[in-house]
C-alpha positions, 0 to 999 in steps of 0.5 A: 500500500502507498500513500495511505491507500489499498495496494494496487498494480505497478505499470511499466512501459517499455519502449526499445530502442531502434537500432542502428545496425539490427531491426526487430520482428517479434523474436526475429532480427533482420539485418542486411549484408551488402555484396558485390555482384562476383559475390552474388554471381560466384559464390562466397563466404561472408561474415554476417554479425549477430547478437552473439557475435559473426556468423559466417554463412555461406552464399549460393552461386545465384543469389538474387537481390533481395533474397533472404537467408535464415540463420536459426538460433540467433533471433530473440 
């Protein structure tokens, strides 16, 4: 109880931030990795960073402008 009153409920409101790097989906986390068009065309290895640090992922021969790829276990 406070101020001489009956006990009642504590309300937080919680606003995160954006961020500059990583945007957030629900429990997912989007971020975007920027290649050169060999890199696209041929093929790479590339170093994408997390929230638990870089991953590195491997990046078909082919990849299209703005295709998606899932690395599973590092959302929220």
């Amino acid at each position: 109880a406070g101020a001489g009153g009956p006990p009642g409920d504590l309300i937080i409101h919680v606003k995160v931030r954006p961020h500059s790097y990583f945007r957030r989906d629900g429990t997912n986390i989007h971020t975007d990795l920027f290649l050169t068009i060999s890199q696209a065309v041929l093929g790479s290895e590339s170093k994408v960073r997390t929230l638990y640090g870089d991953v590195t992922i491997k990046v078909p021969p082919g990849t299209q402008h703005d295709e998606r790829k899932k690395i599973s276990n590092y959302g929220i």
